[in-house]
Structures are given as C-alpha cells and as structure tokens.
N, C-alpha and C positions, 0 to 999 in steps of 0.2 A: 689445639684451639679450645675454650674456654667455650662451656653451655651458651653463657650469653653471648659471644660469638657466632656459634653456632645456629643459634636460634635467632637472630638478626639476617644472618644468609640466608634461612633456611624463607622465611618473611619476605626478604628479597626477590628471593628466584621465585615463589609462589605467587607473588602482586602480578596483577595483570597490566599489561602495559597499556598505555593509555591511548584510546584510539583517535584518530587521526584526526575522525569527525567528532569534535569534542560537543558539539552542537545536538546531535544525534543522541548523542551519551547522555547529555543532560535530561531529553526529553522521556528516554528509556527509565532513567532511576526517579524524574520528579518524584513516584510516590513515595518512594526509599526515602527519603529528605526527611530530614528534621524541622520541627518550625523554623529554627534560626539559618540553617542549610535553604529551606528554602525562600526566606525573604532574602540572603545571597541569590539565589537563582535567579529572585523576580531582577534586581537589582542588574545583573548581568546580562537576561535575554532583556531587557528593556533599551541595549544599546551597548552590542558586542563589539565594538571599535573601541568605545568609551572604556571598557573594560581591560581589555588591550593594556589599556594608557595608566591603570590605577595602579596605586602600590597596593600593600595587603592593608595598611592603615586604614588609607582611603576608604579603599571599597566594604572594609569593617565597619567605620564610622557612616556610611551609605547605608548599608543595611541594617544600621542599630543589633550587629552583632559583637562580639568578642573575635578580635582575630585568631586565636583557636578554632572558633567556629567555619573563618573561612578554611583554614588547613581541613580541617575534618571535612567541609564541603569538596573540595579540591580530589580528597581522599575518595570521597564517594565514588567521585567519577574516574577513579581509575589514575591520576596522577598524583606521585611523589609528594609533591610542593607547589604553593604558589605560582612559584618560576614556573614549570611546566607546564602548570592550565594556561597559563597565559599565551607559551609558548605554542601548545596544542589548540586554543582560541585564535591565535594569530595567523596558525598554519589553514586552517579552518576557512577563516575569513579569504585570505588572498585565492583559493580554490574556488570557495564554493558563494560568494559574496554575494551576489544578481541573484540569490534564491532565497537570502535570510534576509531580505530588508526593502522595502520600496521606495523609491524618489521622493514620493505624496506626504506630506506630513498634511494630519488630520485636527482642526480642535473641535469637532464635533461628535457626540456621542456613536451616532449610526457610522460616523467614519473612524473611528475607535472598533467600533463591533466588526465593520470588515475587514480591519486590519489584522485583526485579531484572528477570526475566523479563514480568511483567507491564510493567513503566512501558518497557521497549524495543517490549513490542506496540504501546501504548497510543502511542509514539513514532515508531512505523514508518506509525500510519496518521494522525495529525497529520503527518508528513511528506506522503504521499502524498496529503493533501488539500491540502497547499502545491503540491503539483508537477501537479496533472491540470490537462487544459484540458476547461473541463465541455465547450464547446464538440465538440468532437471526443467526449466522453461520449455528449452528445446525439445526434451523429450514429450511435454503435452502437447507441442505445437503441431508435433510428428504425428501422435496418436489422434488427434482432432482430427488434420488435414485428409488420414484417413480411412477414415471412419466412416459408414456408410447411415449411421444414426448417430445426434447426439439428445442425451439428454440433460437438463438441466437442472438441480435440484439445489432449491436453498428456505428458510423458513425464517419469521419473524420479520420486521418492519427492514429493518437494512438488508438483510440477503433475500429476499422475496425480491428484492427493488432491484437488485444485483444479478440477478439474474432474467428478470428480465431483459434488462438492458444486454446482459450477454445473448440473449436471445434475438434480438435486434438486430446486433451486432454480427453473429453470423448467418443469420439465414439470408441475409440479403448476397453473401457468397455461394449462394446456391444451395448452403448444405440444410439437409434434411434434421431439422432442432425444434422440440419443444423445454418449456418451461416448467416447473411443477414446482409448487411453492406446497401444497397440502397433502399432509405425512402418509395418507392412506394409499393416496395417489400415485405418490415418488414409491412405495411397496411395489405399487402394480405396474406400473411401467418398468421397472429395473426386473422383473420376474419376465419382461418381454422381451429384454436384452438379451444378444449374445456376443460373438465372438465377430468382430469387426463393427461392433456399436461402441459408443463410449457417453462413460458421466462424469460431467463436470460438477462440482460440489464445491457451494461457498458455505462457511461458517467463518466468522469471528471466534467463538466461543469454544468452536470443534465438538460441544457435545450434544450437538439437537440430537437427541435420540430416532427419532424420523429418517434424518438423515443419513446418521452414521449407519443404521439396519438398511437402509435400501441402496448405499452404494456397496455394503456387502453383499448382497443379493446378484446386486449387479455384476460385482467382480465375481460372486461363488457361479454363474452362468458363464464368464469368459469375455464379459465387459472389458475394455481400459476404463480404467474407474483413476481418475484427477481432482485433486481437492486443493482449494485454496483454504487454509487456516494456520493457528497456531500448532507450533512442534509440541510433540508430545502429547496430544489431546486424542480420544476416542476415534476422531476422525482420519487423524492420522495415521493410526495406527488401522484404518478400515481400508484406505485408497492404497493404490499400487503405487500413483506417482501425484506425489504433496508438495505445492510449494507454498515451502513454510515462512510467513510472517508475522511477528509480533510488533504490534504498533499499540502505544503505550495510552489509555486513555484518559482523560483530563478528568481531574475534579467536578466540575463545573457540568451537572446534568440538561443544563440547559443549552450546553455547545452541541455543537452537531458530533458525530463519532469520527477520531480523525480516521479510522481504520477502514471505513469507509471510501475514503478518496484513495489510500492506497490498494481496493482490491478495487477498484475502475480501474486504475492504470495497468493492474493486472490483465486486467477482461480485456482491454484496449491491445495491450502487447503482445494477448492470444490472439487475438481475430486479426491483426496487423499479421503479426506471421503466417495466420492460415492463409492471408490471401494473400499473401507472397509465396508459398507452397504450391497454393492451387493452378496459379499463374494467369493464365488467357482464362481458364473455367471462370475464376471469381470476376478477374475484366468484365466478362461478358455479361456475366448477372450484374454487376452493379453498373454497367451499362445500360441493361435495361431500366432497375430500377431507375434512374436514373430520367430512363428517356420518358419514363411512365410519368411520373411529379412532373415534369415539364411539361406539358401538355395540357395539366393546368392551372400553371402559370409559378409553380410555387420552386423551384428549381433554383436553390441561389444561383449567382453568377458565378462562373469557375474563370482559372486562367484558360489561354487560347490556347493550351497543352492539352486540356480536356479534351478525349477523342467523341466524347458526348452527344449524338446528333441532334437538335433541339427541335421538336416540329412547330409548326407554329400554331398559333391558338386558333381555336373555333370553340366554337358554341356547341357543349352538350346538356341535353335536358338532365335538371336535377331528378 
C-alpha cells in the first residue's frame, strides 16, 4: 500500500463519527466555526427541516458562502460530506423534532427574544441529558438520600442562585441542608463535616477557588463530597463523585447562561430521586409542607390523587 494510501486510512479510522444528535454537535463547536462555517450554521438552525431539503448549492448560495465552505462546515461537525449532515440532521429531526422548534411563529421583537432564549434553554438541557452518566447520577442520589447533613456550596451570580434553589428543593424532604454561597463560610462548615454528611457543589467554570478548597476539606474529613461541573477542571479533580457537563456558551453576553438551565435540571433529577429513595419520609414532609401553605390560602390546586389534607381557612392575626 502506497504512503498516500496509507495515510488516507490512517485519517479514516481516526475521524470521529458523526453523532447522532447533529443538533447538539452544532451547538458544542459554534465557537470553533469559522465566519463563513458560521453564517452556514445561522442559515441552518434557522429552519432545520428546510435544511434537510437543500442541496450544497442552495444552502451555499443562502449563506453567501463557497461551497467548500459548506464541506468544511459539515467537517466540523464531525461528518464526511454534505450527504451525511443532512443524513445525520434528518435522523435528528424525526427523534428529537417537539424539542427543536415551536408551532408559534413570531414577527415581533420580544417574541424573537423568547424564542430565542427559550429554545437555547430548551437546548441546553437536551444537551445535558446527552452528556450525563445516570450511572454516576445514581451514585449522588444514593449518597444524598443518605446523608444525615448536606451541604451546599456554590459562588458567583449563577451558582449562588443554584444552590439555593437546590436548597429549596431538598429540605422540604425533610433533610437536614443548608446553603453557603461565601468562600470563608463554605471553609468552615466543610471542617464541620464528616463521615455520613455530604457536599453538593455547583460550578460552571470548576475553578472558584473557595469552592474547590472546601469540598477538599470536606472529603479530607470523610464527607461524600458531589459536584456538578465541567470535566477536567480543579473541581473535579477535588469531589469524589462529579457529574460532568459541558454546555457550550453563546457569544452574545447579553443572553442569559444556557448552562444554567442545564444544572436546574440537574438539581431537579437529584431532589426527584431523593425523594423517591426516601419514600413515605419525603411523603410525609411534603405533606406537611404542603398542608402548612394551605391554610393560608396559597396552595395551588392539585389532582384528586393528592393525598394532601386541605384545612380550611380561618382568620390569623397578622
């Protein structure tokens, strides 16, 4: 076999093949893009059915690029040729269709902005349920459920905010949780830790320094120390058990973070299994809370499955 031969196969078996969710793919490399790559991209998430249908002409002549341009776009993301994105957009669409696109067509600004803002939420935790390993899920769900403390540790405007809501979120299960968004703080509570407590730790970024030093702390006492962030980051390498996501963030510092709506649905997926763990314990607390709001008056309406006893209203002095 011939060098050039050889090094054709060799390019071959080393290309990664192109994933399933081509959709995902896209939003992972946008920064990678080239200008021209990426006014193909706008061109394409603006109406992935329509894309489907184009030739390479077309969709070059749409994007005021060189159809070389499109190949090398195509290339980006992990497919061969042309044929193949389309192929792997097409497979995309018929799966995953009722999560990439809404009935509603807008021609007004503010309904541009939510559409916008919305389908990158909506996009950030269909990623982020591409990318978990429930596996490793299960295992914080385990070490939460039981744990006789947890703590919550996260810093800065988005994970500050993140943990509280995780915070929310489980003590209404009865369990025993506080919050700590300030570095001195999250030191001194994890030195209180031991052996049947655990810390939950959110970062984006994986490297607050604050944070990564007091879930070591935590673990060097005999904590479960769980951290939601990116692989590979300081944090990671600090927590025992990491579930790791990478959610790709937009140009545009004016959008909200989409990485953001993917570790909600994190928090959500924790506290949903704890109190599926806990069983009748959690029932019964959110039972009460439950019966607590009702009383005055504030208690949406549930279905007639709610086992929720509702008292009825009286008059307490403010």
């Amino acid at each position: 076999m011939s060098n050039v031969a050889t090094s054709k196969t060799s390019r071959s078996r080393s290309r990664k093949p192109a994933a399933i969710d081509i959709v995902s793919r896209l939003q992972r490399v946008d920064q990678d893009l080239s200008p021209a790559e990426r006014r193909v991209a706008e061109i394409v998430t603006a109406d992935y059915e329509a894309a489907t249908r184009m030739t390479i002409a077309e969709l070059a002549d749409r994007a005021q690029v060189s159809q070389p341009s499109v190949t090398r776009f195509c290339r980006s993301l992990g497919c061969a040729s042309f044929s193949e994105f389309k192929i792997s957009l097409a497979t995309t669409l018929t799966v995953a269709s009722a999560y990439l696109k809404s009935e509603r067509v807008f021609d007004d600004d503010a309904g541009h902005l939510a559409h916008t803002v919305m389908m990158r939420a909506a996009g950030a935790v269909r990623e982020c349920l591409d990318q978990i390993d429930t596996a490793i899920v299960s295992t914080a769900i385990d070490a939460l459920a039981a744990s006789q403390r947890i703590d919550l540790y996260g810093q800065g405007g988005g994970s500050a905010a993140l943990v509280e809501d995780a915070k929310l979120r489980l003590f209404r299960l009865g369990m025993p949780v506080s919050a700590y968004t300030d570095g001195h703080q999250q030191r001194m509570s994890a030195a209180t830790l031991g052996p049947g407590d655990a810390v939950l730790a959110i970062s984006n970024s994986g490297r607050s320094k604050p944070v990564v030093e007091a879930v070591e702390i935590a673990r060097s006492f005999g904590a479960r120390t769980i951290a939601v962030t990116r692989p590979g980051t300081p944090l990671a390498a600090a927590a025992e058990i990491v579930i790791a996501i990478t959610i790709a963030e937009g140009p545009d510092v004016m959008m909200p973070t989409p990485s953001r709506y993917a570790h909600m649905a994190i928090i959500d997926t924790l506290a949903a299994g704890v109190a599926k763990k806990l069983g009748p314990r959690a029932r019964e607390s959110l039972r009460r809370v439950r019966y607590t709001v009702a009383r005055i008056g504030i208690a949406i309406p549930t279905p007639s499955t709610d086992p929720t006893p509702l008292m009825r209203p009286h008059d307490d002095e403010e």
